[in-house]
TIVEXVEX-245209 format. One record per residue (C-alpha): z, x, y. Coordinates in nm, 4 decimals. Example, Ala and Ser with C-alpha at 12.3 -4.5 7.8 and 13.67 -1.06 7.14 Angstrom:
<pts>
       up     east    north
   0.7800   1.2300  -0.4500
   0.7140   1.3670  -0.1060
</pts>
This chain:
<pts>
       up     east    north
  -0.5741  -1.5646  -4.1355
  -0.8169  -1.6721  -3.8207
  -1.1023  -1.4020  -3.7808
  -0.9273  -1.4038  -3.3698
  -0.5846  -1.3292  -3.4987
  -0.7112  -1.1155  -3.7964
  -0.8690  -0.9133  -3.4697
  -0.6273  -0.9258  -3.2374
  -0.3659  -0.7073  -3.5689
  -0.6122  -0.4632  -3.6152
  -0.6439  -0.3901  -3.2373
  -0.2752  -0.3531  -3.2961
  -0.2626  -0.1664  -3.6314
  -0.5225   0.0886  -3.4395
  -0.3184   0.1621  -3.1055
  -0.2115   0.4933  -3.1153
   0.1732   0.5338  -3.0413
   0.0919   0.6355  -2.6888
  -0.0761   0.3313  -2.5901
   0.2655   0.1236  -2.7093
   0.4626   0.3189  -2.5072
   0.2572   0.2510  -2.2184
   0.2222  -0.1107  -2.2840
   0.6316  -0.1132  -2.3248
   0.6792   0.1011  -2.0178
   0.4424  -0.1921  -1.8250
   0.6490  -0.5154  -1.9860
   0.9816  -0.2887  -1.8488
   0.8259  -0.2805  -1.5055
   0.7918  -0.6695  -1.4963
   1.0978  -0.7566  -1.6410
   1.2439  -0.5725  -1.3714
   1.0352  -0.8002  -1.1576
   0.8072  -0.5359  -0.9500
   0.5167  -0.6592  -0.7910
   0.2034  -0.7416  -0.9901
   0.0647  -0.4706  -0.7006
   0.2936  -0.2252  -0.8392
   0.2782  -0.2847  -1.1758
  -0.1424  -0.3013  -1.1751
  -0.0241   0.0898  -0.9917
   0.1382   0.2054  -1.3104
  -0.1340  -0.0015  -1.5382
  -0.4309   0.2071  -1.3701
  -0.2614   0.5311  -1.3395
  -0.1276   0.5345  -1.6874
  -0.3815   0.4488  -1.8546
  -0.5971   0.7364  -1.6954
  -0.3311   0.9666  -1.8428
  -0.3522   0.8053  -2.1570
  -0.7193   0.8779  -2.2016
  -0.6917   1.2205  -2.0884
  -0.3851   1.2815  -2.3193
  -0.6029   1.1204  -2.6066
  -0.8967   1.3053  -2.5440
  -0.7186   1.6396  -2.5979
  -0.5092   1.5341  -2.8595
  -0.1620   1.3684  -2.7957
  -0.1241   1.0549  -2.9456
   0.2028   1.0393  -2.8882
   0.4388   1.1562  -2.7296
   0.6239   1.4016  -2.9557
   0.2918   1.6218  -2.9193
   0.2957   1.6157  -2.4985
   0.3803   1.9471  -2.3012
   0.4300   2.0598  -1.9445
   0.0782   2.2497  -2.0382
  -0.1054   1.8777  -2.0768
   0.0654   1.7579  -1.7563
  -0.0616   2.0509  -1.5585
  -0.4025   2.0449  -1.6722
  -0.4073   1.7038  -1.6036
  -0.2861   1.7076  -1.2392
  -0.5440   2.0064  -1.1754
  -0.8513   1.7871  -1.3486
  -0.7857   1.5117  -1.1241
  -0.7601   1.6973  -0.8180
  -1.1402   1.7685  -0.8650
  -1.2293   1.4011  -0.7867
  -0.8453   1.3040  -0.6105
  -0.7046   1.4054  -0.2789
  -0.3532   1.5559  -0.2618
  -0.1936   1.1886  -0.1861
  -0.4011   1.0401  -0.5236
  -0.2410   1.3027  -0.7505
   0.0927   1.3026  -0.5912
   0.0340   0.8823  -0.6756
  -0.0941   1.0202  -1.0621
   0.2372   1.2444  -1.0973
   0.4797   1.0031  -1.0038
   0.3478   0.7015  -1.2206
   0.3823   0.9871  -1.5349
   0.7165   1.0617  -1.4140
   0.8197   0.7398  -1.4281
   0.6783   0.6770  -1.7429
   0.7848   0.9798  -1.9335
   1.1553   0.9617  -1.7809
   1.1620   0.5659  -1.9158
   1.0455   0.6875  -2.2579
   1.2923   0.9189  -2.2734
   1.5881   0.7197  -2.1916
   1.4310   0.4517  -2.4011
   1.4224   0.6714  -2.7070
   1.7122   0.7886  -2.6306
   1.6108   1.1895  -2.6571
   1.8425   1.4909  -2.5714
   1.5254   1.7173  -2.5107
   1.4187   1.7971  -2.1825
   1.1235   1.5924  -2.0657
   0.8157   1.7894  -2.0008
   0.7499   1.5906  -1.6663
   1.0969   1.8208  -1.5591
   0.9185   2.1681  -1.6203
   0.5801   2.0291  -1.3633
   0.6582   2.0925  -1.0251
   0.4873   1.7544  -0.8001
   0.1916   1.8282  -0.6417
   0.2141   1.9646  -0.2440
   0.1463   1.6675  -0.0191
   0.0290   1.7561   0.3445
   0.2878   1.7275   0.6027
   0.0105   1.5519   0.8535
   0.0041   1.1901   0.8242
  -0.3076   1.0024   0.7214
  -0.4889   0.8727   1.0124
  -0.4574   0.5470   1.1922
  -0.6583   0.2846   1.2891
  -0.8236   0.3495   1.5938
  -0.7572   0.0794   1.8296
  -1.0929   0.1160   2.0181
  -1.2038   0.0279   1.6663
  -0.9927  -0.2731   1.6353
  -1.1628  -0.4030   1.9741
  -1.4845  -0.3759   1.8540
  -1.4157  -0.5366   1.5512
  -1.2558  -0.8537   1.7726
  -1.5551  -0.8709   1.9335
  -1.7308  -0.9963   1.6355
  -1.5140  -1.2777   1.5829
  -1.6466  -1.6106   1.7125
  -1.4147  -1.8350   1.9232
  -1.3790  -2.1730   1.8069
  -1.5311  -2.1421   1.4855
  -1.2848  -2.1753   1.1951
  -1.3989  -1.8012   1.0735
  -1.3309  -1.6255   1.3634
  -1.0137  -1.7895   1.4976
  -0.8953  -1.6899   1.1377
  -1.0052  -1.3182   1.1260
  -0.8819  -1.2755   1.5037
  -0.5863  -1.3632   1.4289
  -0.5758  -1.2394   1.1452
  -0.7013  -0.9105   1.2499
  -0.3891  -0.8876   1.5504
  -0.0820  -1.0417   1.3275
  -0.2082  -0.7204   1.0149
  -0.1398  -0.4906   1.3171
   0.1650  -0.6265   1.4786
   0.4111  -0.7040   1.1891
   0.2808  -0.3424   1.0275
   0.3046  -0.5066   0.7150
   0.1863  -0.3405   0.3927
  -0.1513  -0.5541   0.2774
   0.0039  -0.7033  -0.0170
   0.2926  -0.8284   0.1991
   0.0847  -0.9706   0.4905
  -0.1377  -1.2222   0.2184
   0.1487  -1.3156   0.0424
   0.2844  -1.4941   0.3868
   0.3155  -1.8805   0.4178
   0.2913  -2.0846   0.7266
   0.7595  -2.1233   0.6544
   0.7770  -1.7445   0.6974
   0.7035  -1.7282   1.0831
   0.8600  -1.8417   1.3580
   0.6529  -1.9547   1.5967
   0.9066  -1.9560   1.8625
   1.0646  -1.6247   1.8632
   0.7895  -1.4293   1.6571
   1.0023  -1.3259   1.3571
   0.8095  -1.3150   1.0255
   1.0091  -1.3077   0.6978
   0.8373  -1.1239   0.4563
   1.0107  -1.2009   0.1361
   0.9518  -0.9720  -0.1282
   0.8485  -0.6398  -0.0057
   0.8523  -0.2878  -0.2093
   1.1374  -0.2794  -0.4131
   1.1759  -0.6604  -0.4267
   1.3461  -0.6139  -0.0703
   1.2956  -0.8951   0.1994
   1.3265  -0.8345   0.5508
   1.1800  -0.9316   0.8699
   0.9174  -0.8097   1.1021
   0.7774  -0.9599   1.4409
   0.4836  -1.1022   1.6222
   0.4451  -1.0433   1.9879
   0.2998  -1.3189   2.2158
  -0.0441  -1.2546   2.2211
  -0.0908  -1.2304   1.8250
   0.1212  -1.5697   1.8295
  -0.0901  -1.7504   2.0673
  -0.4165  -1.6456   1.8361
  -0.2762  -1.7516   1.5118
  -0.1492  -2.0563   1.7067
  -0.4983  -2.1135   1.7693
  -0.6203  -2.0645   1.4402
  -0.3624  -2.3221   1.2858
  -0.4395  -2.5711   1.5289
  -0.8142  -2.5412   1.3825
  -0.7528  -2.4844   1.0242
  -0.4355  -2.7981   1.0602
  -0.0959  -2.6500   1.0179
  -0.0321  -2.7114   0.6495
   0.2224  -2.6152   0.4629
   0.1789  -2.3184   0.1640
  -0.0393  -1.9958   0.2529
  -0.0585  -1.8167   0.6085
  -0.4123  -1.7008   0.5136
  -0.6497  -1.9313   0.3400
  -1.0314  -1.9171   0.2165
  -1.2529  -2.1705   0.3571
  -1.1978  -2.3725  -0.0156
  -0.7935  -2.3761   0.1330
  -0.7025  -2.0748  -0.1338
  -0.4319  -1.8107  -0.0029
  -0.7062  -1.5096   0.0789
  -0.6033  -1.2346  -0.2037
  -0.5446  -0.8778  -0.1666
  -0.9334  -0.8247  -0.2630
  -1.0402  -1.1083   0.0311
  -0.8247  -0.9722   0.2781
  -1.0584  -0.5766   0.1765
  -1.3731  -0.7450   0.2038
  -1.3007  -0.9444   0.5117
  -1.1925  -0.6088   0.7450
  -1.5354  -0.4237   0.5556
  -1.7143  -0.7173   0.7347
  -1.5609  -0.6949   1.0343
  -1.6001  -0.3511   1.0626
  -1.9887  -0.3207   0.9755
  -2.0333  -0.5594   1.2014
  -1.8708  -0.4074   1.4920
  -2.0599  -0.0658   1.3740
  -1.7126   0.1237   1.2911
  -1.5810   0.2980   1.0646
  -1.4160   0.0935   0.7755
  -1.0843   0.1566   0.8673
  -0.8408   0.0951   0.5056
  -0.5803  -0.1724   0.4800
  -0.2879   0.0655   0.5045
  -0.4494   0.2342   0.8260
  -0.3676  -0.1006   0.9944
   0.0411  -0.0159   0.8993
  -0.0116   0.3513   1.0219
  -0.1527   0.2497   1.3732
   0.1006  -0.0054   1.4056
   0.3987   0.3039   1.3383
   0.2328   0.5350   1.6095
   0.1990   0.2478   1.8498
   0.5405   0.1765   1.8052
   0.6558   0.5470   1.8398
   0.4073   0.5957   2.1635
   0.5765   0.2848   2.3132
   0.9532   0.4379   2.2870
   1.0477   0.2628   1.9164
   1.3678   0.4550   1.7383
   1.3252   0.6226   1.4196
   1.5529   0.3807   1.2437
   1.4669   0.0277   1.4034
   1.1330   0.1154   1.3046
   1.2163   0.1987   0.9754
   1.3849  -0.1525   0.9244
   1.0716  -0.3495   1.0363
   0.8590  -0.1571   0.8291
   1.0607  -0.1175   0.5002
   1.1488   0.2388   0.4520
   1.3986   0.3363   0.2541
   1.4842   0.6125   0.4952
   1.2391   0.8002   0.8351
   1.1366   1.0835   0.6218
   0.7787   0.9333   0.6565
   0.8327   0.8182   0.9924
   0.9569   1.1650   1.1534
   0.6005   1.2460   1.0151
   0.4644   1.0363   1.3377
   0.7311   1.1149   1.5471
   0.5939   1.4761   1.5541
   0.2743   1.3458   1.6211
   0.3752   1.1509   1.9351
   0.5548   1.4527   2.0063
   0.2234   1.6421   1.9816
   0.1194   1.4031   2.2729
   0.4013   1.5107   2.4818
   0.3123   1.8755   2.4110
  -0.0681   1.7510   2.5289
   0.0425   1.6082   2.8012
   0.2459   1.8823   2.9458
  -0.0149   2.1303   2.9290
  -0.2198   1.8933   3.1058
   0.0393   1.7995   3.3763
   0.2805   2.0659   3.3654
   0.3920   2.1393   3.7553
   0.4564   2.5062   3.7021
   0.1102   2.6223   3.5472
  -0.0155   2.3632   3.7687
   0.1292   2.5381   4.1238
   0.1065   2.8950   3.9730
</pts>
């Protein structure tokens, strides 16, 4: 036998029964066809569990409590905030409930006896849009790096797109004309369709007209490669440290987009639509918040207090 191959069935022969599972629940997730973003999710945060669970013992999964689970969720909320466990728990979940229909066991799970982690009813924060201005600032007109982040920059905002989403966009998927983008494969393998207003379609008009408007990727790399997830990071850190802000995150670009929405007189469920929700549980989350405003703005304004 080749010394590779001779390698490779040793690496096998040593994997505890764990790591197969994990590895089977993974080559589920694809065949189901989930995103490579969702399926890198479950890779990172099951493999996490899997060296805690190994480090204390279980191997497999015939020695795994509730106990383990616990201990688990309480060790990573040292280093995690609330939303980063909640994200730990439900990739185990997941996991543990596949494993169980895949073997085929009449014993509870012991995912069912852990309770998921509290999650804070106050939604992360947006980007600020003062933020967002300074950041356009930095980007040089007529130069084919800052036509491309400007534009850039204003169509992340407008179609509130999740990060993954927005890179995976070709030049086919928006119409120029009436603004509707087609975003094909979003969470869940669901397509649907968000918008551009005029402004961020006169910029990225701009920037095609510069670039030439080729067929394939939306956003390209100077070498003509669609700009990956990782680009797209590293492009907004730049932006941002050059405009002296903050680095806002990807997703805070989706949340700003929500609010803006909601402040500008958006329904719960039309919004829900353009962003891909499966229902507006997370949505009524802003909704108080613009409500909030109201509240601000009648204490400010309120005629009563105000003549009394």
């Amino acid at each position: 036998m080749p010394e590779q191959a001779q390698g490779r069935l040793i690496h096998l022969v040593r994997q505890t029964d764990l790591a197969r599972d994990v590895t089977g629940f993974l080559v589920d997730r694809q065949a189901r066809g989930l995103s490579t973003r969702t399926v890198e999710y479950y890779a990172d945060e099951l493999r996490s569990l899997q060296t805690y669970l190994e480090a204390h013992g279980v191997c497999d999964l015939s020695t795994l409590t509730a106990s383990h689970l616990r201990q688990y969720l309480i060790d990573l909320a040292k280093r995690r905030n609330p939303g980063g466990v909640h994200c730990a728990y439900r990739a185990a979940r997941a996991f543990l409930r596949w494993a169980w229909c895949e073997y085929n066991l009449d014993a509870p799970s012991p995912i069912d006896r852990v309770k998921p982690p509290r999650l804070s009813s106050e939604p992360l924060q947006p980007l600020p849009l003062s933020d967002l201005k300074a950041m356009l600032t930095t980007c040089e007109r007529r130069t084919w790096a800052g036509d491309r982040d400007r534009a850039l920059l204003l169509c992340l905002l407008d179609t509130g797109a999740r990060a993954s989403e927005f890179v995976a966009l070709n030049v086919d998927d928006v119409n120029l004309s009436t603004g509707s983008v087609i975003i094909r494969k979003g969470k869940g393998g669901k397509a649907r369709v968000a918008f551009l207003g005029a402004v961020a379609r006169r910029e990225l008009l701009r920037w095609l007209r510069f670039r030439g408007d080729a067929p394939g990727a939306l956003w390209t790399t100077t070498d003509g490669r669609r700009l990956a997830y990782e680009g797209l990071r590293k492009l907004v850190t730049r932006r941002a440290q050059a405009a002296g802000v903050p680095v806002p995150s990807l997703h805070s670009f989706r949340r700003a987009f929500c609010l803006a929405m909601l402040r500008g007189g958006a329904d719960l469920v039309s919004l829900s639509r353009i962003m891909g929700h499966a229902d507006v549980s997370l949505i009524a989350r802003y909704a108080r918040q613009v409500q909030d405003d109201l509240a601000a703005a009648h204490v400010k304004a309120g005629p009563v207090d105000r003549l009394l």
